[in-house]
DSSP file (Angstrom, degrees, kcal/mol; ACC not computed):
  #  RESIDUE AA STRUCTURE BP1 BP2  ACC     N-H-->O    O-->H-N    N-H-->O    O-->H-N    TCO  KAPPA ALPHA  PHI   PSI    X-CA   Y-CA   Z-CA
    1    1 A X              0   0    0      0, 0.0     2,-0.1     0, 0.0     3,-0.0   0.000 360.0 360.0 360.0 123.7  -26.6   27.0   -1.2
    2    2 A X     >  -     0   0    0      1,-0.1     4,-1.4     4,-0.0     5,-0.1  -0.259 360.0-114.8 -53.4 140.3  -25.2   30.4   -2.3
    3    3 A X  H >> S+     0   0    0      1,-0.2     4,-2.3     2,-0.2     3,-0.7   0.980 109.4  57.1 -54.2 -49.4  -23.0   30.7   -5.1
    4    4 A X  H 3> S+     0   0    0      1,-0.3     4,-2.0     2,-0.2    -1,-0.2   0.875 102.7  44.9 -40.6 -45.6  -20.5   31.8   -3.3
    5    5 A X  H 3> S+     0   0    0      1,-0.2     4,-2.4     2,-0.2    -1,-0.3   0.864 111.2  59.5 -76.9 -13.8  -19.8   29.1   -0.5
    6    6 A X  H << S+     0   0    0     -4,-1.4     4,-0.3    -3,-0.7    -2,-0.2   0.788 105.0  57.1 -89.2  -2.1  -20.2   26.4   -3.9
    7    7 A X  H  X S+     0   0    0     -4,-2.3     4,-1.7     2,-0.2    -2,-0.2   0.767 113.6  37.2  10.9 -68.3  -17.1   28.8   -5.0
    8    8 A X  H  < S+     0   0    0     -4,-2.0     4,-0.3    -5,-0.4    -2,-0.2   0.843 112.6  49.7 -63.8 -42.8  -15.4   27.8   -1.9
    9    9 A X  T  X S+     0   0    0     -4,-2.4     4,-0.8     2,-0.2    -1,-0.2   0.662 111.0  49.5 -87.2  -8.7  -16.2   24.4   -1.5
   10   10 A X  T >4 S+     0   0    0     -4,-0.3     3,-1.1    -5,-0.2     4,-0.4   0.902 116.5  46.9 -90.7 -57.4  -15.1   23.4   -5.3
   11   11 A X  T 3< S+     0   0    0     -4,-1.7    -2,-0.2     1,-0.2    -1,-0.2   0.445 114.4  51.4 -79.9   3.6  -11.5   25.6   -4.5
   12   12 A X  T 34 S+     0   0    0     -4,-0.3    -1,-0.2    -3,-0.1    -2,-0.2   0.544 116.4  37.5 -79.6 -47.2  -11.4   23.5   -0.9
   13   13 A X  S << S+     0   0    0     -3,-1.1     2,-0.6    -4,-0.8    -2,-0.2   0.066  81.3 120.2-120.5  36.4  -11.8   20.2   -2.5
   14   14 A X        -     0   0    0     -4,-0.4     0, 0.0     1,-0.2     0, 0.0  -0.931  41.1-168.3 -91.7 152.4   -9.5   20.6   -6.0
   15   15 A X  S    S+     0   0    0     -2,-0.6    -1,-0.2     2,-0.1    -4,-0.0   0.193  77.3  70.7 -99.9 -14.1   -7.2   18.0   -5.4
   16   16 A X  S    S+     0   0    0      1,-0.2    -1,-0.1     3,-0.0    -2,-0.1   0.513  84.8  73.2 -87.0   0.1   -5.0   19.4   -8.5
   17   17 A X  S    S+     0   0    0      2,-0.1     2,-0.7    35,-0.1     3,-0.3   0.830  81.2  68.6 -92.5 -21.7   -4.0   22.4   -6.3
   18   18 A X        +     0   0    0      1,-0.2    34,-0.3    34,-0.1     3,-0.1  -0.754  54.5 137.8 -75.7 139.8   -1.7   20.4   -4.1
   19   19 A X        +     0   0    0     32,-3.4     2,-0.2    -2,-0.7    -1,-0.2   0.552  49.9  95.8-157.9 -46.6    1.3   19.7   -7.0
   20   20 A X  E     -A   51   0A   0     31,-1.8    31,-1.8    -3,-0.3     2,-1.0  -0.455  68.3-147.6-103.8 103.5    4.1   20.4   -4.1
   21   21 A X  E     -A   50   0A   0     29,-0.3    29,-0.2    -2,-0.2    78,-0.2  -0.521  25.0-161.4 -77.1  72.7    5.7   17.2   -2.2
   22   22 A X  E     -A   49   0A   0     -2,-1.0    27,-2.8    27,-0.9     2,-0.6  -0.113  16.0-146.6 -67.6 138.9    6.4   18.5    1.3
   23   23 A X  E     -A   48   0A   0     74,-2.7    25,-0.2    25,-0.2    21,-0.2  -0.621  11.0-152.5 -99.4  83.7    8.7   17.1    3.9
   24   24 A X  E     -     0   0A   0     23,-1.3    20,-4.9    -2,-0.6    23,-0.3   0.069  21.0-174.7 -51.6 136.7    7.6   17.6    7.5
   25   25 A X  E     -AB  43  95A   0     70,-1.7    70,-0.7    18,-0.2     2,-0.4  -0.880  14.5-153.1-135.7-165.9   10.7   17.7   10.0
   26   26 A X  E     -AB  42  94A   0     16,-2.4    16,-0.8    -2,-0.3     2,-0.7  -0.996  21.9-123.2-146.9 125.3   11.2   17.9   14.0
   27   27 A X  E     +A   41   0A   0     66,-1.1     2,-0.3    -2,-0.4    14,-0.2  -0.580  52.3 151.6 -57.6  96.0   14.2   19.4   16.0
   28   28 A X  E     -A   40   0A   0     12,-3.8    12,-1.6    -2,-0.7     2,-0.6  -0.786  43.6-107.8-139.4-166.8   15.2   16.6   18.0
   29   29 A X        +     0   0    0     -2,-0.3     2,-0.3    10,-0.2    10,-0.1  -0.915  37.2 168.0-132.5 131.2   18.5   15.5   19.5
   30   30 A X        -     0   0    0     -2,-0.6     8,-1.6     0, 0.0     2,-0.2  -0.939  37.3-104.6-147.9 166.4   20.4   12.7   18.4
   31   31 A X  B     -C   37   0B   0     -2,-0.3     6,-0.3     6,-0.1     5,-0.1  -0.508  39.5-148.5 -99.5 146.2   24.1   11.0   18.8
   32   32 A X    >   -     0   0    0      4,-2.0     3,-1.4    -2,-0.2     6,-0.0  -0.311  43.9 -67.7 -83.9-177.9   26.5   11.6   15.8
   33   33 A X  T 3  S+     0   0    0      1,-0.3    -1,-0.0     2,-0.1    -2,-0.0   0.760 134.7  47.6 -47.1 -58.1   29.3    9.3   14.3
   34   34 A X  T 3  S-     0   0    0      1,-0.1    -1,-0.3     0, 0.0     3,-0.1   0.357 116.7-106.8 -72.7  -2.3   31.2   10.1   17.6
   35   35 A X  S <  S+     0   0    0     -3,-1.4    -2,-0.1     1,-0.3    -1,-0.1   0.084  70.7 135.4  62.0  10.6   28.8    9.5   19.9
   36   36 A X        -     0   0    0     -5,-0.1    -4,-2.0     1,-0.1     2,-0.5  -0.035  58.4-119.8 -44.7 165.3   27.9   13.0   21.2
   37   37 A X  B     -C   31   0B   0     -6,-0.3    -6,-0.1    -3,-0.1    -1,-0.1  -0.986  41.5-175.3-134.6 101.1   24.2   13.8   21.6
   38   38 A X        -     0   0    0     -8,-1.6     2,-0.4    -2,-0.5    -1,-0.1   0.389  27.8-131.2 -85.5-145.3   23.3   17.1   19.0
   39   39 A X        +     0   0    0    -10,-0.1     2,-0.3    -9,-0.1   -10,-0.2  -0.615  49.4 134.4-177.3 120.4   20.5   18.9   18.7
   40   40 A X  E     -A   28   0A   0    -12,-1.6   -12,-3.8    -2,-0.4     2,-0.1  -0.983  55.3 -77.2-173.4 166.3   19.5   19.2   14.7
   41   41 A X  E     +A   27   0A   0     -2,-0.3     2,-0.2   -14,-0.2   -14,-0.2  -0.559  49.3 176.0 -70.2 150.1   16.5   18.9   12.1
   42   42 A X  E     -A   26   0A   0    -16,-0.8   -16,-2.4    -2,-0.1    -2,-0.0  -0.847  39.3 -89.3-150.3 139.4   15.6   15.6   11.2
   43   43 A X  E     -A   25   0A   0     -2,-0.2     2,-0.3   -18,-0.2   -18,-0.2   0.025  52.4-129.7 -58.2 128.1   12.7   14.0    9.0
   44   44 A X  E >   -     0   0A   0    -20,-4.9     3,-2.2   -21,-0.2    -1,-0.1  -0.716  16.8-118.1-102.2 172.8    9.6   13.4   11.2
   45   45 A X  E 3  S+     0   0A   0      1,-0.3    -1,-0.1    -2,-0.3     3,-0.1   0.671 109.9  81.7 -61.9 -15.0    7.7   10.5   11.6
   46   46 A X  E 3  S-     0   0A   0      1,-0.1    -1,-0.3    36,-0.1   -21,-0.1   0.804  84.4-167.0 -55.4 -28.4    4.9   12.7   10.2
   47   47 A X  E <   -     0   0A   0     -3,-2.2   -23,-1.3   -23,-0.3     2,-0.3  -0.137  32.8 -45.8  71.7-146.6    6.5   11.8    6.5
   48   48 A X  E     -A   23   0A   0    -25,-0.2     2,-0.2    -3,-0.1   -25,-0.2  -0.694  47.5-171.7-127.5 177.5    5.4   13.8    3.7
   49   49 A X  E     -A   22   0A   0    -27,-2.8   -27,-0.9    -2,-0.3     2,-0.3  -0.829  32.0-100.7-153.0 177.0    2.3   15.2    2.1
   50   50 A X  E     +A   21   0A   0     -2,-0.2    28,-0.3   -29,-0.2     2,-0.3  -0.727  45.8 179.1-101.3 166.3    1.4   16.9   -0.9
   51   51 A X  E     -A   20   0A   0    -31,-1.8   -32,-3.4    -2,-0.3   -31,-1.8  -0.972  34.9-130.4-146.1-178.6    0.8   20.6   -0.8
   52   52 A X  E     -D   76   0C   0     24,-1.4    24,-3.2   -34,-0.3     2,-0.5  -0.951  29.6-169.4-112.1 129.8   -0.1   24.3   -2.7
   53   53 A X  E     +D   75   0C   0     -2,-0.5     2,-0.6    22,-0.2    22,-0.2  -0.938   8.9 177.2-117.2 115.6    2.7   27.0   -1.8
   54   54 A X  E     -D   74   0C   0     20,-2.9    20,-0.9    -2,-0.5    -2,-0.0  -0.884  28.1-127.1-137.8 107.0    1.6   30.2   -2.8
   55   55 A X  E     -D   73   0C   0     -2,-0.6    18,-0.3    18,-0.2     3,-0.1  -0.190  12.8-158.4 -62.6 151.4    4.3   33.1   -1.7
   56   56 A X        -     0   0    0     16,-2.3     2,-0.3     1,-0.4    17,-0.2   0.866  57.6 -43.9 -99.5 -62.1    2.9   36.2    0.3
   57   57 A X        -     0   0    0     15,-0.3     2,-0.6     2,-0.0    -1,-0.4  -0.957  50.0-112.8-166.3-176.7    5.7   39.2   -0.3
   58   58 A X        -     0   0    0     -2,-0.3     2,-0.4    13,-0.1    13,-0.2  -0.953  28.1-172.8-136.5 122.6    9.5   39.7   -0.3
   59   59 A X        -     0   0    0     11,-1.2    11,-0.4    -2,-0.6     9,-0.0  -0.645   3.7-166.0-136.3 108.1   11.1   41.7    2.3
   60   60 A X        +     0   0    0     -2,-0.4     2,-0.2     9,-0.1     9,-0.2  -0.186  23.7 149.3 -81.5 144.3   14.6   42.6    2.2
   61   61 A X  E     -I   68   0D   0      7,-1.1     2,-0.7     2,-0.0     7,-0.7  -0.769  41.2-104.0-167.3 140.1   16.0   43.9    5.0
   62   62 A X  E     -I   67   0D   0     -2,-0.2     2,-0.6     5,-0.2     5,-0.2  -0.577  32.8-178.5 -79.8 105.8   19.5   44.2    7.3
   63   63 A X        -     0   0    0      3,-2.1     3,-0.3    -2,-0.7    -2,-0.0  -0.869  60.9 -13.8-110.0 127.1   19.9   42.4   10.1
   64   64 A X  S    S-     0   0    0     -2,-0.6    -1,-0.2     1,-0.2     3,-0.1   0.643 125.0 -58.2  67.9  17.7   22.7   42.2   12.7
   65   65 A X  S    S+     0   0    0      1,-0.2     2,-0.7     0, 0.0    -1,-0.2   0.191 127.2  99.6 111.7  -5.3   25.0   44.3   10.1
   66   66 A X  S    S-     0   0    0     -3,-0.3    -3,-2.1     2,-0.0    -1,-0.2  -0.766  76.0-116.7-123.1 134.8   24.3   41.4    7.7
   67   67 A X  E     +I   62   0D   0     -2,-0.7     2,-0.3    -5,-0.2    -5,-0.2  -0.415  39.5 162.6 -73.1 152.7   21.5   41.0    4.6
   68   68 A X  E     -I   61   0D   0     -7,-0.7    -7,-1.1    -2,-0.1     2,-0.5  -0.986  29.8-134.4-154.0 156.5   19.0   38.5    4.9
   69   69 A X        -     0   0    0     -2,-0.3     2,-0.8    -9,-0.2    57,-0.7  -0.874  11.1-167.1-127.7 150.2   15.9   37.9    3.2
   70   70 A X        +     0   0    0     -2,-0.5   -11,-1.2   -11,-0.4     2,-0.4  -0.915  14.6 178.9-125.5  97.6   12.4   36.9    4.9
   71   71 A X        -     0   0    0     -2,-0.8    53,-2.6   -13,-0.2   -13,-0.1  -0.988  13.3-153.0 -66.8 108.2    9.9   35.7    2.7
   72   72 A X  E     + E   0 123C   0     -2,-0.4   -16,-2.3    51,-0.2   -15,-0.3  -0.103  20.2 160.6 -89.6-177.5    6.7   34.7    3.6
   73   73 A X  E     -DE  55 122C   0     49,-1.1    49,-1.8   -18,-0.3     2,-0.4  -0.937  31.7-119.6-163.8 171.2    4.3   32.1    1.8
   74   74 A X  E     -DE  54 121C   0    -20,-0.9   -20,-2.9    -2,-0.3     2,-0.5  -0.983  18.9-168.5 -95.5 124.2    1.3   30.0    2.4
   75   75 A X  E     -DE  53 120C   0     45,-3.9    45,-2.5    -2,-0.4     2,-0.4  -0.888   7.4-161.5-122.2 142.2    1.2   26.1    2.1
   76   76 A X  E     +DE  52 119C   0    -24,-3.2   -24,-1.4    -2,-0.5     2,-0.3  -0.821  13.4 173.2-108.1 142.5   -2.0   24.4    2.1
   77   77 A X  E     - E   0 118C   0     41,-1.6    41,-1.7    -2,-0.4   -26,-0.1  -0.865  40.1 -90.4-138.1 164.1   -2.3   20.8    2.8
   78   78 A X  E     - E   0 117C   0    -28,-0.3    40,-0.3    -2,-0.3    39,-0.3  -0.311  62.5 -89.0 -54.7 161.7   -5.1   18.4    3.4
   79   79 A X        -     0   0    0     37,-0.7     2,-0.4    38,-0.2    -1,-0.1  -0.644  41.2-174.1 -67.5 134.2   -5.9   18.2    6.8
   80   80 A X    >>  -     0   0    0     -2,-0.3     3,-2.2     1,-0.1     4,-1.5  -0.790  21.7-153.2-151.0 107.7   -4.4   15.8    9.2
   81   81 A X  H 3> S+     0   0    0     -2,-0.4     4,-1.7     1,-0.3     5,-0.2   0.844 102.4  48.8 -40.0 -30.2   -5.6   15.4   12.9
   82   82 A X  H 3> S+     0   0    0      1,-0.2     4,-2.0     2,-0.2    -1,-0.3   0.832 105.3  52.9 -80.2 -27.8   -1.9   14.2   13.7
   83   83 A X  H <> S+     0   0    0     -3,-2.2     4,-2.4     2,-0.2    -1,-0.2   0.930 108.7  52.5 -61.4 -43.5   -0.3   16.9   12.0
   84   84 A X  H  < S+     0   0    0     -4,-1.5     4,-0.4     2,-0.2     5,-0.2   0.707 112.3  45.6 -39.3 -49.0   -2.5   19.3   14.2
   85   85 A X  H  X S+     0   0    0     -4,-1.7     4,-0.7    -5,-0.4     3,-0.2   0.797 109.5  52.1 -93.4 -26.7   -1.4   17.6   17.4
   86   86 A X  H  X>S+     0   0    0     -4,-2.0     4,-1.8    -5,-0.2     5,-0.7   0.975 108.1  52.3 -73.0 -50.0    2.3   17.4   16.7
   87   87 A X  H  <5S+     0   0    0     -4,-2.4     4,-0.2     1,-0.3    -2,-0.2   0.563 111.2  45.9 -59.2  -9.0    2.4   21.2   15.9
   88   88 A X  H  45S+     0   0    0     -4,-0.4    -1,-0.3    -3,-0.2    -2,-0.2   0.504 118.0  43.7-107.8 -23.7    0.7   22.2   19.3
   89   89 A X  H  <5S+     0   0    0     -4,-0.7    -2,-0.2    -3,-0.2    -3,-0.1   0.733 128.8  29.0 -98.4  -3.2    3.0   19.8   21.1
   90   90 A X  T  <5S+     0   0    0     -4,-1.8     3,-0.3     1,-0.1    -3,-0.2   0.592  78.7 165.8-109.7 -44.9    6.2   21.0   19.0
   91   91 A X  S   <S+     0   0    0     -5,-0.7     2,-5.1     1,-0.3     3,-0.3  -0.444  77.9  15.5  43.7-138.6    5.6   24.6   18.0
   92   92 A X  S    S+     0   0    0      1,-0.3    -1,-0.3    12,-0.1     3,-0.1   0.155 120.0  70.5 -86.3  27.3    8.5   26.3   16.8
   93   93 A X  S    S+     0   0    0     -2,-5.1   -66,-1.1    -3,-0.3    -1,-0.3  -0.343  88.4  81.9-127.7  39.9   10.6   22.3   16.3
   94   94 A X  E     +B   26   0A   0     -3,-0.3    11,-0.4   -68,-0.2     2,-0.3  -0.646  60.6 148.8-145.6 120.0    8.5   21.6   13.6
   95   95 A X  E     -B   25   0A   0    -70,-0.7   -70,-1.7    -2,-0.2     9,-0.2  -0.924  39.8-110.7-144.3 166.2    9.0   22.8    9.9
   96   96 A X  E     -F  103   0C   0      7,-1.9     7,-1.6    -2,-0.3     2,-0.4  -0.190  20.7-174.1-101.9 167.7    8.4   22.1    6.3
   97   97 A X  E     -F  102   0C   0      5,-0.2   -74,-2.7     6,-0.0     5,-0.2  -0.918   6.5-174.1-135.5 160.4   11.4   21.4    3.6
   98   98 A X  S    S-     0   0    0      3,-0.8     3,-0.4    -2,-0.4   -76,-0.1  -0.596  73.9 -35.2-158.7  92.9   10.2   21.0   -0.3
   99   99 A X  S    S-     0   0    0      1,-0.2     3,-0.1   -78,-0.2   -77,-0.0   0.729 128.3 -36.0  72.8  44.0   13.0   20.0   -2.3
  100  100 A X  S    S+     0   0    0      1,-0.5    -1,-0.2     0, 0.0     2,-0.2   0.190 109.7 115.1 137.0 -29.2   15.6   21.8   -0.5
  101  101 A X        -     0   0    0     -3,-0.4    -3,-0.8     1,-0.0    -1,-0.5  -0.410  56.2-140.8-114.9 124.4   13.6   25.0    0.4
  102  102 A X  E     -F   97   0C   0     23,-0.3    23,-1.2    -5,-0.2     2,-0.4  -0.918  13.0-165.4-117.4 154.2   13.0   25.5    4.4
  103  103 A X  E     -FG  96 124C   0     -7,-1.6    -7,-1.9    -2,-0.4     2,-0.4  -0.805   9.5-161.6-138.8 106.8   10.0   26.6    5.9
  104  104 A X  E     - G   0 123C   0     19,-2.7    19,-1.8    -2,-0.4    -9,-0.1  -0.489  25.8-128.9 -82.2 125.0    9.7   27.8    9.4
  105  105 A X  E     + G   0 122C   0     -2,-0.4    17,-0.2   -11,-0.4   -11,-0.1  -0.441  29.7 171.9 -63.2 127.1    5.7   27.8   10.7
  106  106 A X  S    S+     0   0    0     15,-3.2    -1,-0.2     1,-0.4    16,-0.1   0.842  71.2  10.6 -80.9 -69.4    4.7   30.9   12.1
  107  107 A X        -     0   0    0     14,-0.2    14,-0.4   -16,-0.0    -1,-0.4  -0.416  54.1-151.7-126.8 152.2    1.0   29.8   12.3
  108  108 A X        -     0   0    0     12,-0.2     2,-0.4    -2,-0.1    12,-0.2  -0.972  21.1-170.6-126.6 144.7   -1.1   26.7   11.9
  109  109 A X  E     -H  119   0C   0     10,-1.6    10,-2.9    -2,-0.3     2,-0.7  -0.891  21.4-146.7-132.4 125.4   -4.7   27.6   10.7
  110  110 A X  E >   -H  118   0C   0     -2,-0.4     3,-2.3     8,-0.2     8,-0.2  -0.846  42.4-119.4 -96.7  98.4   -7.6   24.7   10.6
  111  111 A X  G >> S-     0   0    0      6,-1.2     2,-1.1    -2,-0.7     3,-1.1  -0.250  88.7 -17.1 -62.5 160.6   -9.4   26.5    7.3
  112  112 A X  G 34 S-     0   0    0      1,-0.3    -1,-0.4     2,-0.1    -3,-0.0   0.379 108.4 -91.4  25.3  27.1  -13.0   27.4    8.7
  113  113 A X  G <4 S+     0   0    0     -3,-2.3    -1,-0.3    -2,-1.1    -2,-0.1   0.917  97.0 127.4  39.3  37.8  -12.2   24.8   11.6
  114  114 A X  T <4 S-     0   0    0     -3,-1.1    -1,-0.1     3,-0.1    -2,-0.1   0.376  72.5-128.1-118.7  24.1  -13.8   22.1    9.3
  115  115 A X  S  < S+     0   0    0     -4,-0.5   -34,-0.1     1,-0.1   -36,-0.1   0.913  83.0 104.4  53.1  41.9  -11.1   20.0    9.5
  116  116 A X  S    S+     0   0    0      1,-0.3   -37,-0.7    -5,-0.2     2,-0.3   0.705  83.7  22.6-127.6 -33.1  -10.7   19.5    5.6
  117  117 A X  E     -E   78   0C   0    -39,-0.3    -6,-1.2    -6,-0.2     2,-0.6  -0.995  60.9-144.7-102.9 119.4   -7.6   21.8    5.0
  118  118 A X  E     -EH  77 110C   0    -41,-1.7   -41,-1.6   -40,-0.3     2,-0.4  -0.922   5.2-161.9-103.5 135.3   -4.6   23.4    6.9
  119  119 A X  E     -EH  76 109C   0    -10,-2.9   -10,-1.6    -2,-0.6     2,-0.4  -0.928   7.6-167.4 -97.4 121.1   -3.1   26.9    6.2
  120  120 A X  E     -E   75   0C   0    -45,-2.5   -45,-3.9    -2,-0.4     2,-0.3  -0.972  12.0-149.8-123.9 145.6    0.3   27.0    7.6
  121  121 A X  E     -E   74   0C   0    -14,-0.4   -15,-3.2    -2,-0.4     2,-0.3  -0.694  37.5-176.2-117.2 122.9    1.3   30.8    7.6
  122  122 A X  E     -EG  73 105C   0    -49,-1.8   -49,-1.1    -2,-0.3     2,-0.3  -0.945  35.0-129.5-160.7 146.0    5.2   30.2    7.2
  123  123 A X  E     -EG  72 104C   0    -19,-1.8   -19,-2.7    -2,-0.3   -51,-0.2  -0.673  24.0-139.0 -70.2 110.1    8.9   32.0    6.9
  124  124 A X  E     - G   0 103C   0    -53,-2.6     2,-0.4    -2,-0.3   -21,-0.2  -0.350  29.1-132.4 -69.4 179.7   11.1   30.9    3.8
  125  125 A X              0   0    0    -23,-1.2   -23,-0.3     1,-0.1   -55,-0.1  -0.814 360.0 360.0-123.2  87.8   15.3   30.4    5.4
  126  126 A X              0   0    0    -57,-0.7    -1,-0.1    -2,-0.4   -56,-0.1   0.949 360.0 360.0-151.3 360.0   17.6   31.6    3.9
């Protein structure tokens, strides 16, 4: 074993780099107070996990006559076969919240497809 991959595999399996308590949620439609049937975010059954969020860049820009700001990030999580299978059957109705802070998934990535990490490639809102 090379140095390099025991490099990798030590920065794969610190457990102190997840610090971050993330809330998965799901778009799904549900009846209000009044008894209408809505369409809004709601906590999924996925619950929450720990994660590393480590921001990518900051890019200001005008859109529709109005400012808005797009910040991208990566959060890394342990791997979780279910997490995997909800995001391929949900796509864009499932996204992260951590303490207030939404995070829409562009991308799900399965780190070296050894099923040990996930990189989700993701849009701050705000």
């Amino acid at each position: 074993m090379n140095k390099s991959s025991i490099t990798t595999m030590n920065q794969l399996n610190n457990p102190a780099r997840f610090n971050k308590l993330v809330h998965y949620e799901e778009l799904k439609e549900y009846q209000n107070d009044d008894g209408h049937w809505i369409e809004g975010w709601k906590k999924s059954d996925l619950g929450t996990t720990y994660a590393q969020i480590r921001n990518i860049r900051g890019n200001e820009f005008i859109m529709a006559g109005a400012a808005q700001a797009k910040i991208s990030a990566r959060i890394n999580t342990r791997y979780r076969k279910d997490v995997e299978e909800k995001y391929y059957e949900l796509g864009e109705k499932l996204r992260l919240n951590y303490k207030g802070r939404i995070f829409e998934i562009e991308y799900l990535n399965n780190l070296e497809e050894k099923n040990i990490e996930h990189e989700f490639i993701v849009n701050e809102v705000r």
